[in-house]
C-alpha positions as CSV (number, residue, x, y, z in Angstrom):
1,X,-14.4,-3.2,20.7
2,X,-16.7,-1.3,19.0
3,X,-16.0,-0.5,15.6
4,X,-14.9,3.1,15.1
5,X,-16.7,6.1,13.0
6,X,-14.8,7.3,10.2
7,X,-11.7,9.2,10.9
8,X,-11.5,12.7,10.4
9,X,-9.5,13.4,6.9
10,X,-6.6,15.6,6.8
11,X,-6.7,19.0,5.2
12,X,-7.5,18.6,1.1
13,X,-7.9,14.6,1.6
14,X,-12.0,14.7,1.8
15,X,-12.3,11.6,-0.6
16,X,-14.9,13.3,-3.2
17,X,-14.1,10.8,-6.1
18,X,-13.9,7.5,-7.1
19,X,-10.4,5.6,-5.9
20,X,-10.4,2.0,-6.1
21,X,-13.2,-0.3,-7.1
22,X,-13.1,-3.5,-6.6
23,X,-16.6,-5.5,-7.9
24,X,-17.3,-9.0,-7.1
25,X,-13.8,-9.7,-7.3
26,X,-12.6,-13.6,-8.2
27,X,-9.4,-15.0,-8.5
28,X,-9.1,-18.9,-9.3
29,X,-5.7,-20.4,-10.2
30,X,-4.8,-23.2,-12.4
31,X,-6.7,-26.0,-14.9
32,X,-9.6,-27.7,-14.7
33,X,-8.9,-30.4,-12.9
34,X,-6.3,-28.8,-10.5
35,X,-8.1,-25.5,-9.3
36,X,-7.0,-23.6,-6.7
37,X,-10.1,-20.4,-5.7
38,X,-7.2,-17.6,-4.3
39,X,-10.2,-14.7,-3.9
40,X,-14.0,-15.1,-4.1
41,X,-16.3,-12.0,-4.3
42,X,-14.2,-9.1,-3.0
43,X,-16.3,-5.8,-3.6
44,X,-14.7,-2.4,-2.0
45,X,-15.2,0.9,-3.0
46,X,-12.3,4.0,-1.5
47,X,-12.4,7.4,-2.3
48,X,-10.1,9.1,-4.1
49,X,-7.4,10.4,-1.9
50,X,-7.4,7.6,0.9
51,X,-5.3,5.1,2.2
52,X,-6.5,1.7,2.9
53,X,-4.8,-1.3,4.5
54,X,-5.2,-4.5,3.3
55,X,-4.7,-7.3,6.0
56,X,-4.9,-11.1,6.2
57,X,-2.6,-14.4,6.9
58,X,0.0,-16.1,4.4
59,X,-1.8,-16.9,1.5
60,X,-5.2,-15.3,1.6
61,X,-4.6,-13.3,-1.6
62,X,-3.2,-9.8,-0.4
63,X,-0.7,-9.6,-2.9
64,X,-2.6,-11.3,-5.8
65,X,-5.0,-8.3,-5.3
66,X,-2.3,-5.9,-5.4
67,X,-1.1,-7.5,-8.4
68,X,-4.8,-6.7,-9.9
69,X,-5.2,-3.8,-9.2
70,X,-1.5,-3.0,-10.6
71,X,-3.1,-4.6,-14.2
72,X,-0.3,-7.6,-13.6
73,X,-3.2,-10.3,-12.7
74,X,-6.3,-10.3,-14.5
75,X,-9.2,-11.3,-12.1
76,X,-11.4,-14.6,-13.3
77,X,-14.7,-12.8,-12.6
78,X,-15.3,-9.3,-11.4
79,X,-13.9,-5.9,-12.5
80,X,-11.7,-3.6,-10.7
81,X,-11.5,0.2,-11.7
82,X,-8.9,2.9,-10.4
83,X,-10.3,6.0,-10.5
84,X,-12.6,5.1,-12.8
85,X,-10.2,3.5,-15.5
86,X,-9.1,0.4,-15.8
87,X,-5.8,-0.7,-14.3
88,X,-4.5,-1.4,-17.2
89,X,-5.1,2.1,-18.9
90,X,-3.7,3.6,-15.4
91,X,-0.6,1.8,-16.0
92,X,0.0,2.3,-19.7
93,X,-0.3,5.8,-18.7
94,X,2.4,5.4,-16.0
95,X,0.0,6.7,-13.6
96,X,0.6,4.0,-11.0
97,X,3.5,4.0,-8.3
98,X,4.0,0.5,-6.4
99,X,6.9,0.3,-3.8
100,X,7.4,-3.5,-2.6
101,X,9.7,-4.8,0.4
102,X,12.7,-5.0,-1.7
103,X,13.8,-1.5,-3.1
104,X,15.1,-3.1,-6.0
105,X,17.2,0.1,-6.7
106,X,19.7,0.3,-9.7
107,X,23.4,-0.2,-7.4
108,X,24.9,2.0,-9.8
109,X,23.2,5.0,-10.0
110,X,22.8,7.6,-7.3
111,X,19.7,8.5,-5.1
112,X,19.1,11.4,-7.5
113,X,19.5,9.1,-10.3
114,X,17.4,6.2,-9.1
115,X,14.4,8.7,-8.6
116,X,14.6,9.7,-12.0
117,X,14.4,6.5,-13.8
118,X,10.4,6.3,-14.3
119,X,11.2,9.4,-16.8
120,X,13.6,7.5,-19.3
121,X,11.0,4.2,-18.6
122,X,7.8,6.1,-19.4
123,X,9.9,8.0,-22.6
124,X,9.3,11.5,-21.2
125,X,12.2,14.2,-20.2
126,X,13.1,14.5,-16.6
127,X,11.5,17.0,-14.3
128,X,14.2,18.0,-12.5
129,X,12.6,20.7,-10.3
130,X,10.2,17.4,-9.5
131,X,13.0,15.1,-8.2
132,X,14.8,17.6,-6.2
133,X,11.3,18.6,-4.5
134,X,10.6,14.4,-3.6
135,X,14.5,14.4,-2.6
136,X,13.5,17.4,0.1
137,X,10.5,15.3,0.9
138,X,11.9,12.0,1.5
139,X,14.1,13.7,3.7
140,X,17.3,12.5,1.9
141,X,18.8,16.1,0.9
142,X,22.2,15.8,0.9
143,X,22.4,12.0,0.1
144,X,21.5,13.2,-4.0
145,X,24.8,11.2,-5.3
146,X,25.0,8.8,-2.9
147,X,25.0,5.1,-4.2
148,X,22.5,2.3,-2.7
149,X,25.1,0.9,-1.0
150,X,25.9,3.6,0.8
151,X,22.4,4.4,2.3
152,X,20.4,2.2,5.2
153,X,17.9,0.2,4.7
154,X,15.1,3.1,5.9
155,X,17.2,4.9,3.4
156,X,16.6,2.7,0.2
157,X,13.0,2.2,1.2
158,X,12.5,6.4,1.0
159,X,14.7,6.2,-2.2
160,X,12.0,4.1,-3.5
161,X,9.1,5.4,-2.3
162,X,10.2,8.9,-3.9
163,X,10.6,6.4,-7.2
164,X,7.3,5.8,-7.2
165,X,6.0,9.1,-6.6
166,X,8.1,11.0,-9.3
167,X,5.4,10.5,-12.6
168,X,2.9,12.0,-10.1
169,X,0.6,8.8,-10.1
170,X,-3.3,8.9,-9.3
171,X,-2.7,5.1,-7.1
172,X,0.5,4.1,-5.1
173,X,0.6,0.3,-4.3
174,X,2.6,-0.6,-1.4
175,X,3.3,-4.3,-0.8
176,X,5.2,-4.8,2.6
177,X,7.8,-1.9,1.8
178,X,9.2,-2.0,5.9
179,X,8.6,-5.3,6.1
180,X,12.4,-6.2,6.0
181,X,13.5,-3.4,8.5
182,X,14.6,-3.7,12.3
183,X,11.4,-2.8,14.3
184,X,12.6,0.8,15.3
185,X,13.3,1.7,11.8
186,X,10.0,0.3,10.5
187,X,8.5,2.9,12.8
188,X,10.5,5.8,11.8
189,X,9.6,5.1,8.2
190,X,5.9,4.9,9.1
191,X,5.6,8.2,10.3
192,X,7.6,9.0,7.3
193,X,5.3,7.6,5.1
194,X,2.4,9.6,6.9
195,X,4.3,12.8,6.3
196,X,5.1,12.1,2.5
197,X,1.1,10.6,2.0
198,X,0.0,13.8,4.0
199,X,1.3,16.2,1.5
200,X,0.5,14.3,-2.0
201,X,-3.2,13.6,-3.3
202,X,-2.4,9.9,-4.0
203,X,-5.2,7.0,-3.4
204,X,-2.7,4.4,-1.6
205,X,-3.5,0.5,-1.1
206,X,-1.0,-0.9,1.6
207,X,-0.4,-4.5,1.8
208,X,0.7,-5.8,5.2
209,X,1.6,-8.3,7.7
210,X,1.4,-6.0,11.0
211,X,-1.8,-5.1,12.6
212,X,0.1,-1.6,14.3
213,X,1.1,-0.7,11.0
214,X,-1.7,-0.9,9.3
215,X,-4.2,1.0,12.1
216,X,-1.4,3.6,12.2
217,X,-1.1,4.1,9.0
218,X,-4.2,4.1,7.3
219,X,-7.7,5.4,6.9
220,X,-9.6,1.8,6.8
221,X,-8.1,-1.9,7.6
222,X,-9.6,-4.5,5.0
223,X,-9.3,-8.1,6.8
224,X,-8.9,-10.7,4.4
225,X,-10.0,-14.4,5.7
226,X,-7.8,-17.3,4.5
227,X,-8.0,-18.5,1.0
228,X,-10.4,-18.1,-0.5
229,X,-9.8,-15.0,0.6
230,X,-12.7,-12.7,1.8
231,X,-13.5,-9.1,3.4
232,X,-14.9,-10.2,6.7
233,X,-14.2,-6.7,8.3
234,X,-14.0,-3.4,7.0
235,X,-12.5,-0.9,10.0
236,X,-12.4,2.6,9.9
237,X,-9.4,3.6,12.0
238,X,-10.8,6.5,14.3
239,X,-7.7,8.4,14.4
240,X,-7.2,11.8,12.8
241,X,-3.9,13.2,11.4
242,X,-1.3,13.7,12.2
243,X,-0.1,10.6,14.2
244,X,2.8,10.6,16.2
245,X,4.8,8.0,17.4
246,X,2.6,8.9,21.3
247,X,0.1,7.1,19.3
248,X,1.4,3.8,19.8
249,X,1.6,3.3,23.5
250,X,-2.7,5.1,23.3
251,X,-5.4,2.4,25.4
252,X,-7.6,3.5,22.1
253,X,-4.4,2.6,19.4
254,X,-4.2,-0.5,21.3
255,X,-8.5,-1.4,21.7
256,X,-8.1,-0.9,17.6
257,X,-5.1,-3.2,16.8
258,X,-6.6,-5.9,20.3
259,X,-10.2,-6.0,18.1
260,X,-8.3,-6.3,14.7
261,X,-6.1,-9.4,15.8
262,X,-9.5,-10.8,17.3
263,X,-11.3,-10.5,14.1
264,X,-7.9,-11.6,12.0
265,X,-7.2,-15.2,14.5
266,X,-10.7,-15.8,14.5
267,X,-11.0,-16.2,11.0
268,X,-8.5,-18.5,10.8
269,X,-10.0,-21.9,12.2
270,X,-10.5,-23.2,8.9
271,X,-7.1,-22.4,7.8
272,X,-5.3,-25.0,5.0
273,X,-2.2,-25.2,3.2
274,X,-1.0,-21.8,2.1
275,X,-1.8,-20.6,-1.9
276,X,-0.9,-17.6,-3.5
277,X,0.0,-14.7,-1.3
């Protein structure tokens, strides 16, 4: 398949400024004698505004470049920047929302409550008119004093995703949030996700197993080869917004994910024992 043109961006998502920066990027594990090269030379430039996917097998890094660009991981070599900053100074400034697979919401406090609970981490009073707006936009109005365990799994995950959202952060880090929900649901929530990206200005980095998800969701699909992980395609998904669930059963959705899995198994040949994810 041809690789597509750039997608046409939603209304006030033209990426004008700098997003994320990644700059001869190098992550090596362990001592000197027991060395383990997890990423070697990733450079990627997004704009600000725009969603990239990141995809690649177990163990080609994904998540230890998440975990960079979150200021968690320091690379060996390289820099990284988000929105011109480092990730680091993003964080301290609790300008950085990350949603992972498990919601990891508080069992005893309500939806309303949960969503709140960057405030009271980042030391600053609750903005309430805030939360109940993300509460409307998660779709979970209604459901303000329910508990966790009273909520589905799709449920939780929007719970979260609303979490990370509520300090209004420049970069939202997404590291398989669906990838423990039945297949219909994990559908459901990525048009969800669409909706809620559609109507914030955050730069997004999605980490993620499944080829469909990433083409539907995002602007450009990174492949990662396996450890040490490199970019060995860089696809701009041709698709403009909004996408509808129609999308899926497209000849052109399905030419897009048929050329990603081609360039994804074919760099596997070479594949070893799995390192850090």
């Amino acid at each position: 398949m041809k690789v597509a043109t750039p997608k046409v961006l939603p209304e006030g998502r033209s990426p004008v400024g700098a997003g994320l920066s990644l700059s001869g990027v190098t992550k090596t594990f362990g001592h000197r004698h027991e060395r383990v090269e997890a990423l070697r030379s990733l450079s990627l430039e997004t704009g600000e505004g725009s969603f990239v996917a990141l995809l690649g097998p177990s163990g080609c890094g994904k998540s230890t470049v998440l975990r960079m660009i979150a200021g968690l991981e320091n690379p060996t070599s390289g820099r990284i920047s988000v929105h011109g900053d480092s990730p680091l100074a993003v964080r301290g400034r609790h300008q950085m929302g990350v949603a992972f697979q498990d919601p990891a919401l508080l069992p005893w406090r309500s939806v309303e409550s949960n969503i709140r609970l960057p405030f009271e981490v980042a030391g600053r009073p609750a903005d309430d008119a805030l939360v109940d707006g993300l509460i409307d936009l998660v779709g979970l109005r209604g459901f303000e004093k329910a508990r966790p365990g009273q909520l589905s799994g799709g449920m939780r995950q929007r719970v979260a995703i609303a979490r990370a959202l509520v300090l209004e952060p420049v970069l939202l880090l997404l590291d398989e949030p669906f990838g423990a929900l039945d297949e219909m649901t994990r559908q459901r929530m990525n048009v969800e996700l669409q909706r809620i990206w559609m109507k914030q200005a955050t730069t997004t980095l999605l980490v993620t197993h499944s080829i469909s998800e990433a083409v539907f969701l995002a602007d450009r699909v990174v492949v990662l080869s396996p450890r040490p992980g490199r970019i060995v395609e860089d696809f701009h998904v041709p698709f403009g917004r909004p996408r509808g669930v129609e999308l899926l059963s497209s000849l052109d959705f399905h030419q897009a994910c048929d050329h990603l899995s081609t360039v994804l198994f074919s760099s596997i040949g070479g594949l070893g024992e799995n390192g850090p994810g």
